[in-house]
KEPANU-752520 format. One record per residue (C-alpha): x, y, z; residue in three letters. Coordinates in Angstrom, 2 decimals, m for minus. Layout:
BEGIN
ATOM       x       y       z code
ATOM       X       Y       Z  Ala
...
This chain:
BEGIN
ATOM       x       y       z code
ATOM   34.49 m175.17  m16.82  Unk
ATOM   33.90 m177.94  m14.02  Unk
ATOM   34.09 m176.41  m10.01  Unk
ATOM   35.94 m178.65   m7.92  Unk
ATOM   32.86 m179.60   m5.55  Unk
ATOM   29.49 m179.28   m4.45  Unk
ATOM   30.79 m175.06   m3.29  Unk
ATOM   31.60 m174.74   m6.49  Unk
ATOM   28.60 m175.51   m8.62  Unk
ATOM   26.58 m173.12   m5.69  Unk
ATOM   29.22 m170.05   m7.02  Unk
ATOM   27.01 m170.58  m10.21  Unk
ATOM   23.50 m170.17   m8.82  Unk
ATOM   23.21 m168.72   m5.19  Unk
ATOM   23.88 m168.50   m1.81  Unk
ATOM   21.85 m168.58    1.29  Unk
ATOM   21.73 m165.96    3.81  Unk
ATOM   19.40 m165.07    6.63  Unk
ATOM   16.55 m162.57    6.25  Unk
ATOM   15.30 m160.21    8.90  Unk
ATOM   11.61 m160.56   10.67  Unk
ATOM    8.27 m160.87    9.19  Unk
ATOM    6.61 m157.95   11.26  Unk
ATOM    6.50 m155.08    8.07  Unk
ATOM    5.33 m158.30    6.32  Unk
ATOM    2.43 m158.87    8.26  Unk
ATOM    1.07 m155.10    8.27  Unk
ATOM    1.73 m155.26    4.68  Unk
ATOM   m0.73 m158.46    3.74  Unk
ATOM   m3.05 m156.77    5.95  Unk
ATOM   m3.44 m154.21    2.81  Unk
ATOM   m4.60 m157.22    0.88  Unk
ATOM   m6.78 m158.60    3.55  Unk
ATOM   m4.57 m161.74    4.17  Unk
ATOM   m5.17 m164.33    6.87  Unk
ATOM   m3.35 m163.49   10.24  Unk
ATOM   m1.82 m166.71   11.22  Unk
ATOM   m0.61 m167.39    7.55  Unk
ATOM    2.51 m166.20    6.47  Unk
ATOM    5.41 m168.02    5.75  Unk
ATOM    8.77 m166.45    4.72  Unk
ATOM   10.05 m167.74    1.11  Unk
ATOM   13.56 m165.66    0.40  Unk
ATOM   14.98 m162.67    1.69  Unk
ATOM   18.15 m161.69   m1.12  Unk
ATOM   17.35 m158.37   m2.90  Unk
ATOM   13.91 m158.72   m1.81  Unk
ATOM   11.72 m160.24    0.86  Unk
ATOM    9.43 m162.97   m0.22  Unk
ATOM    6.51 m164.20    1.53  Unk
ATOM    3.39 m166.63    1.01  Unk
ATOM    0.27 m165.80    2.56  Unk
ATOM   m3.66 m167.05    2.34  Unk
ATOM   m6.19 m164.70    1.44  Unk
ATOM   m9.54 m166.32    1.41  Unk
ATOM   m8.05 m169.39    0.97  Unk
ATOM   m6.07 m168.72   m1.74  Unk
ATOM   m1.99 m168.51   m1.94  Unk
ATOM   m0.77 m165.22   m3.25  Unk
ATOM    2.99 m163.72   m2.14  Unk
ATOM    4.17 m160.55   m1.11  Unk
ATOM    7.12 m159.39   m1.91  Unk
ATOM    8.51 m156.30    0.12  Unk
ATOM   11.51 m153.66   m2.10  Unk
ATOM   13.43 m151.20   m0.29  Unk
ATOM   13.61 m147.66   m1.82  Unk
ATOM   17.19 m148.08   m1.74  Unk
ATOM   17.44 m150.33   m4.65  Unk
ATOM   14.44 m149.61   m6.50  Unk
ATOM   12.25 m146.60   m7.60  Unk
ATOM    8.22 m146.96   m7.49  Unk
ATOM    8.53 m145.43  m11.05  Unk
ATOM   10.66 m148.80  m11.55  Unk
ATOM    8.60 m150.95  m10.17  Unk
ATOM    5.68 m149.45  m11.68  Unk
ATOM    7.59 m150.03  m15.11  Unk
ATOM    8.35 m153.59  m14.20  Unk
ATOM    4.34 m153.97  m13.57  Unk
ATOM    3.44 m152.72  m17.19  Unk
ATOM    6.00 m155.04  m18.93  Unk
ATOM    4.55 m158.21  m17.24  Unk
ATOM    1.16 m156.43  m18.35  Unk
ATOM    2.26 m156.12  m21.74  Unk
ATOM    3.74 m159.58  m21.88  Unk
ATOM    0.42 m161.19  m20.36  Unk
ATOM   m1.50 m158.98  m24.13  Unk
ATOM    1.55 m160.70  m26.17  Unk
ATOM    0.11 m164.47  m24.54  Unk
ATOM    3.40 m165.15  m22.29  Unk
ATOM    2.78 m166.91  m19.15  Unk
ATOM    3.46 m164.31  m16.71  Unk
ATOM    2.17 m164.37  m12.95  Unk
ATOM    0.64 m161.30  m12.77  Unk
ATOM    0.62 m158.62   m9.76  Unk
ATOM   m2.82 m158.67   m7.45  Unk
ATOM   m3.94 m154.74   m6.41  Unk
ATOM   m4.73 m154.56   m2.22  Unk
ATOM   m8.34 m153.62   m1.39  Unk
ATOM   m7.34 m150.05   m2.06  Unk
ATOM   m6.86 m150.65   m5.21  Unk
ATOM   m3.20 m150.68   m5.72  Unk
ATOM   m0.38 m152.46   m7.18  Unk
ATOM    1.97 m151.13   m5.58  Unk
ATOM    1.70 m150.06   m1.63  Unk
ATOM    4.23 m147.48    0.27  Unk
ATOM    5.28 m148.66    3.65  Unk
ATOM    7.39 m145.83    5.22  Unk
ATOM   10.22 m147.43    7.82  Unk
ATOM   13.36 m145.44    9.00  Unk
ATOM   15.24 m143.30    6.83  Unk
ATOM   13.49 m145.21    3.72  Unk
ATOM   10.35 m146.90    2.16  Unk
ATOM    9.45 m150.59    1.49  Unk
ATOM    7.34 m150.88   m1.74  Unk
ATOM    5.25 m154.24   m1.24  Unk
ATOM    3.48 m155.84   m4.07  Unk
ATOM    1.19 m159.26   m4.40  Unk
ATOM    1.29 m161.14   m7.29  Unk
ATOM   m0.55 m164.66   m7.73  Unk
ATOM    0.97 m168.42   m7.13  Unk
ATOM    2.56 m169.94  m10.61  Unk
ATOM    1.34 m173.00  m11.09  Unk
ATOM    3.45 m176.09  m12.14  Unk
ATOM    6.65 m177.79  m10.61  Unk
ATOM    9.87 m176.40   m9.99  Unk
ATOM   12.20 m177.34  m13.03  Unk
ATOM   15.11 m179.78  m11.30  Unk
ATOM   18.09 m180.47  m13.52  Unk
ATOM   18.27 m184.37  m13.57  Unk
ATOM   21.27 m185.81  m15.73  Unk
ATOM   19.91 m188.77  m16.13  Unk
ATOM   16.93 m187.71  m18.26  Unk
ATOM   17.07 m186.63  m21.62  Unk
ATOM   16.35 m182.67  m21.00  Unk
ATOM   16.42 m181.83  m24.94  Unk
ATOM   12.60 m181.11  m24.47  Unk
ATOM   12.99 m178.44  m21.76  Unk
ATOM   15.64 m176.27  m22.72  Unk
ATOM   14.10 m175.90  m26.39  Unk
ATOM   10.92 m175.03  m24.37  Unk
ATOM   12.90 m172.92  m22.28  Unk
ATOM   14.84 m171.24  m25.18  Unk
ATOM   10.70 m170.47  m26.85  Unk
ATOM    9.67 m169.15  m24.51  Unk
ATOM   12.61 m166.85  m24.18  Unk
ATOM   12.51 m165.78  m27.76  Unk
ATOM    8.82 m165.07  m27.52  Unk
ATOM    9.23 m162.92  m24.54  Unk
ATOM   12.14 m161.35  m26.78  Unk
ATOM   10.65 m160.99  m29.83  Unk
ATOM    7.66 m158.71  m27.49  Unk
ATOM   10.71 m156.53  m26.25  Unk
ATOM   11.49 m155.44  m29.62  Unk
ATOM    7.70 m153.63  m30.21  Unk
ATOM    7.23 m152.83  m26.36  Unk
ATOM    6.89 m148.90  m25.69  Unk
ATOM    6.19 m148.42  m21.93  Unk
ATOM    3.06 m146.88  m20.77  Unk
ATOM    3.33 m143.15  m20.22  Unk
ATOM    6.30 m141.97  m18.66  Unk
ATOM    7.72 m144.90  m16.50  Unk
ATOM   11.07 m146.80  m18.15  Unk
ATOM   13.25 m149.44  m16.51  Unk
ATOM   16.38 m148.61  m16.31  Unk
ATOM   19.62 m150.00  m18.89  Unk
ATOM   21.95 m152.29  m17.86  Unk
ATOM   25.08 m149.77  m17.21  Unk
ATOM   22.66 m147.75  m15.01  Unk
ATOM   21.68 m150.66  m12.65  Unk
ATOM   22.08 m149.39   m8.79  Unk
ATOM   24.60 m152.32   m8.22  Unk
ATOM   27.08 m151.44  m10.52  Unk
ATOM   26.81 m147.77   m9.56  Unk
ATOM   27.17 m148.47   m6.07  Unk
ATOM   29.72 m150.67   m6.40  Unk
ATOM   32.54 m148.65   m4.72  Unk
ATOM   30.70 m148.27   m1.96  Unk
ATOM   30.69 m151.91   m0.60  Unk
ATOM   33.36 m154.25   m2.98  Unk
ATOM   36.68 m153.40   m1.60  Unk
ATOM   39.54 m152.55   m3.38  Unk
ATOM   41.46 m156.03   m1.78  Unk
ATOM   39.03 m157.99   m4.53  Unk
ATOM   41.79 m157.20   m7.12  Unk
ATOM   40.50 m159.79   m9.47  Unk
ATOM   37.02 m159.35   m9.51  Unk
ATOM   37.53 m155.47   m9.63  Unk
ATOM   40.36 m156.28  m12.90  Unk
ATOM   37.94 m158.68  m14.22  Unk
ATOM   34.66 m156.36  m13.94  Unk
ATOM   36.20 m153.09  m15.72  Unk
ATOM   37.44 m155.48  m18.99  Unk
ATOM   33.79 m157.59  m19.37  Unk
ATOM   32.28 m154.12  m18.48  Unk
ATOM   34.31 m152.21  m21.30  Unk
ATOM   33.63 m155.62  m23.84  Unk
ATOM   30.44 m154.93  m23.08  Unk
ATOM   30.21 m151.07  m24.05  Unk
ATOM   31.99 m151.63  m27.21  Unk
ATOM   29.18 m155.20  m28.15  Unk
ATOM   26.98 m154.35  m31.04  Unk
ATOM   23.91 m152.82  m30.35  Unk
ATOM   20.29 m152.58  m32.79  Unk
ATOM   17.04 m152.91  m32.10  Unk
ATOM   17.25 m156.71  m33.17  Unk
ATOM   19.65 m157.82  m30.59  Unk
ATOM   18.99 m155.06  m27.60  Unk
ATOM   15.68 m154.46  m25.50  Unk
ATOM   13.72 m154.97  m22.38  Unk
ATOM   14.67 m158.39  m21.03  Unk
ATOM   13.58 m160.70  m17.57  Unk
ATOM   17.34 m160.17  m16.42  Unk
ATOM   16.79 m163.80  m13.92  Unk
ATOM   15.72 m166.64  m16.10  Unk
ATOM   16.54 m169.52  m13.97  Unk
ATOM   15.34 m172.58  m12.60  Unk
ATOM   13.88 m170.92   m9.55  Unk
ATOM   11.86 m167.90  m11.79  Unk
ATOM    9.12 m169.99  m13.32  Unk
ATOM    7.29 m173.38  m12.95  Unk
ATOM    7.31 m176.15  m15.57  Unk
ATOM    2.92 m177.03  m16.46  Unk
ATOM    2.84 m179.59  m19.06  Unk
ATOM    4.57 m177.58  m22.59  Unk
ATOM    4.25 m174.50  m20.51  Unk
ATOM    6.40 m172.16  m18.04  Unk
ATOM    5.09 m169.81  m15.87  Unk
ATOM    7.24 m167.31  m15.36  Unk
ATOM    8.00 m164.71  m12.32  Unk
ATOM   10.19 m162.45  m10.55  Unk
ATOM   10.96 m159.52  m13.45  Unk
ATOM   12.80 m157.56  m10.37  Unk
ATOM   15.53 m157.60  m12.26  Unk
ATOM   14.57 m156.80  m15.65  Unk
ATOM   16.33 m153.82  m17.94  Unk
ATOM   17.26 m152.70  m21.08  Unk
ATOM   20.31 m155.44  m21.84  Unk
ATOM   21.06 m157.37  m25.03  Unk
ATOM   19.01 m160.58  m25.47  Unk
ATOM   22.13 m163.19  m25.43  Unk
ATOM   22.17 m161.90  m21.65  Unk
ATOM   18.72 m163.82  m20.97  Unk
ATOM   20.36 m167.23  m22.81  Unk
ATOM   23.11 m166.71  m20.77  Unk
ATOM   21.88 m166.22  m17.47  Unk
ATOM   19.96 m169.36  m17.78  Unk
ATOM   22.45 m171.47  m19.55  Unk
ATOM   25.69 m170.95  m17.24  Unk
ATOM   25.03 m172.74  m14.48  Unk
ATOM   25.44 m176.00  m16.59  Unk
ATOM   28.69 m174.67  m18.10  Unk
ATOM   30.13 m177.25  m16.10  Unk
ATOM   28.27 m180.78  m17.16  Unk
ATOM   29.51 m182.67  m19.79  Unk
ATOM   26.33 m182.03  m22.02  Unk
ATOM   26.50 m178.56  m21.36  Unk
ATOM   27.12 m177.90  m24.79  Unk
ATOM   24.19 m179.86  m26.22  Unk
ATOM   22.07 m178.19  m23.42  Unk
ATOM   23.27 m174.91  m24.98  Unk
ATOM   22.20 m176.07  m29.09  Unk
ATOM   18.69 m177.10  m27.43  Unk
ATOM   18.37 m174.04  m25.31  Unk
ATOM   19.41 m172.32  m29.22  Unk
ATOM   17.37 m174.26  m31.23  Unk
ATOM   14.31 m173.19  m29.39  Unk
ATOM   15.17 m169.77  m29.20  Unk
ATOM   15.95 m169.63  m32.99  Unk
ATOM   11.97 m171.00  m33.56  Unk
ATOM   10.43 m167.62  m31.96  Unk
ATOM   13.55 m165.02  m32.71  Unk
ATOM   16.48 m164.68  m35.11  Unk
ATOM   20.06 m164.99  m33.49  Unk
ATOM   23.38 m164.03  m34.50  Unk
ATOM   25.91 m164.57  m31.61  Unk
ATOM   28.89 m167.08  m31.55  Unk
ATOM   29.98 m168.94  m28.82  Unk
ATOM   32.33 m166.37  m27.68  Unk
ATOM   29.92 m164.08  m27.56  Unk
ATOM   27.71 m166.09  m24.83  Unk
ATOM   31.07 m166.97  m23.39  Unk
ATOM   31.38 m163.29  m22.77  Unk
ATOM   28.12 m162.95  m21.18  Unk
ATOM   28.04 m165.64  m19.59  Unk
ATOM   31.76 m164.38  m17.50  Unk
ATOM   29.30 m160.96  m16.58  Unk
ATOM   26.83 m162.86  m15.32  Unk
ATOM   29.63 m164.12  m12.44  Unk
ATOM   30.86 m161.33  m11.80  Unk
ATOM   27.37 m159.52  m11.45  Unk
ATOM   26.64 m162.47   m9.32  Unk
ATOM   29.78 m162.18   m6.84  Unk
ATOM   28.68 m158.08   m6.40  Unk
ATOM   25.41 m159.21   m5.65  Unk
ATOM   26.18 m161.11   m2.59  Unk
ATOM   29.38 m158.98   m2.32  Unk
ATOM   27.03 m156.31   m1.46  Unk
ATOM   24.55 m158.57    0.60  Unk
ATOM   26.90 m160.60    2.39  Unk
ATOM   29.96 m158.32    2.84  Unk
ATOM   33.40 m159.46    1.67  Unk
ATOM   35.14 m158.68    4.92  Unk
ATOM   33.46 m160.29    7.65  Unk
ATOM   32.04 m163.14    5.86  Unk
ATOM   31.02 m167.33    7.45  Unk
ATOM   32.95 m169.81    6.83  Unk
ATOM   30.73 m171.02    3.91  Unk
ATOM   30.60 m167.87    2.18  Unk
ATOM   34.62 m167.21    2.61  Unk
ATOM   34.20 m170.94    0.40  Unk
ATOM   31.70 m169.33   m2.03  Unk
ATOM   33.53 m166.27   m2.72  Unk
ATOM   36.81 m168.24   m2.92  Unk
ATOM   35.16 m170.96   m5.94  Unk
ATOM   33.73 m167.31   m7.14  Unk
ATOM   36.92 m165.48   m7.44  Unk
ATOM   38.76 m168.89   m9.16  Unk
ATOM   35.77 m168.99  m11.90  Unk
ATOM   35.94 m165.80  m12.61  Unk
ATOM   39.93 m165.71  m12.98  Unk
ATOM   39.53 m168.74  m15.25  Unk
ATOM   37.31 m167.32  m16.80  Unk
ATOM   33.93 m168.67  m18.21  Unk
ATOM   34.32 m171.69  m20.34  Unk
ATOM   32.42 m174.96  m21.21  Unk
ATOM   33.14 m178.42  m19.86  Unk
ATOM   36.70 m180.33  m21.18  Unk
């Protein structure tokens, strides 16, 4: 499936939007005796990201409102990055402030920001370059998945805290509340992948904890390692999720498909698969639509700029289509 332009390919990946201030952010790297003077605003979409020094040393905040998570979620998402770290995954790992926390309450009106620190990953941004041969990294990308996969099958969380499954994600239960009923695709298209989805087979082999982001901008490439960050968004979902969400934004290139049998043949080293091509197809169409109600939700769908009235239109036409590979 090939976009028509440049707009296009973005419906795949992301779209910017402005952020608010930075002055919760600088009371909150105060808690972890960062350098006044030092902070510098990374991305603001579900969550506010920041760099700051602290004796010299780059570490980032990031700042999540009450309103979409929990502190017995984030606290959950804490103690699988833990666990991952025991299992030897290359996770950047959360920093506790000078109190002694990982997690830090800042009360603002009507709601609470929960601000955490975690460390800088080291290595280079992964940037897709057709002109290489990229066989290497997506069979070190589809490892690495499968060892962080194969974890998820023996994980049992620490004490009481539990991320939450993939049908119980606030978005899709709050999704009445800000997609209007106008989006008559998107809403047609999101109750058939959603009921696919319930009816998918589900075992302890092909269903677990997963990072629920794995793209190009959650880790950095060191050498024959990746450094991985960002598990906001991890929950209970099936595994082919994780291959899809960091396979489909290539759906479109020509050697999308051979991208796809590296990414596999990684994968297939660390954990055993069973899924056809359908079945990634499948996930693959979810991940668009659970893209479109995430900015659907940020954004707004009836007030929107003139670039994201062109993102949501390339949106709405890929996910009418449907999700398919390159022709």
């Amino acid at each position: 499936m090939q976009p028509d332009s440049n707009v296009g390919r973005a419906a795949y990946t992301h779209m910017p939007n402005s952020t608010p201030g930075s002055k919760l952010a600088n009371g909150a790297i105060e808690l972890w005796r960062g350098s006044a003077g030092s902070l510098q605003q990374i991305s603001g979409s579900a969550n506010h990201v920041y760099s700051f020094l602290e004796s010299g040393r780059k570490l980032y905040l990031r700042l999540t409102s009450s309103r979409d998570r929990t502190k017995a979620q984030i606290e959950a998402e804490l103690d699988f990055i833990s666990y991952l770290h025991r299992g030897g995954i290359n996770v950047v790992l959360p920093i506790s402030s000078s109190a002694g926390r990982l997690i830090e309450e800042i009360p603002v009106t009507s709601s609470s920001l929960f601000a955490c620190v975690f460390e800088e990953a080291k290595g280079e941004r992964f940037r897709y370059d057709s002109a290489r041969l990229n066989r290497d990294h997506f069979r070190l990308r589809g490892r690495v998945l499968g060892q962080i996969h194969a974890l998820s099958k023996t994980y049992v969380p620490s004490g009481s805290v539990r991320r939450f499954a993939w049908d119980e994600d606030s978005l899709l239960l709050q999704v009445d509340k800000f997609l209007p009923k106008s989006e008559t695709i998107v809403w047609r298209e999101f109750h058939a992948t959603k009921e696919r989805l319930r009816d998918y087979q589900k075992s302890s082999q092909t269903y677990g904890l997963i990072h629920g982001d794995f793209g190009d901008t959650n880790y950095r490439h060191q050498h024959d390692r990746l450094n991985i960050f960002d598990f906001d968004d991890c929950c209970y979902h099936w595994f082919v999720y994780d291959l899809a969400i960091t396979i489909y934004p290539h759906g479109w290139r020509e050697e999308g498909l051979q991208l796809l049998d590296w990414l596999l043949e990684g994968y297939s080293e660390k954990m055993p698969l069973d899924v056809t091509l359908a079945d990634i197809m499948m996930f693959c169409q979810w991940r668009l639509l659970y893209m479109f109600l995430v900015y659907a939700k940020k954004c707004g769908c009836e007030h929107p700029s003139e670039q994201q009235v062109e993102w949501f239109a390339q949106s709405r036409e890929n996910i009418a289509r449907g999700y398919g590979w390159y022709t």
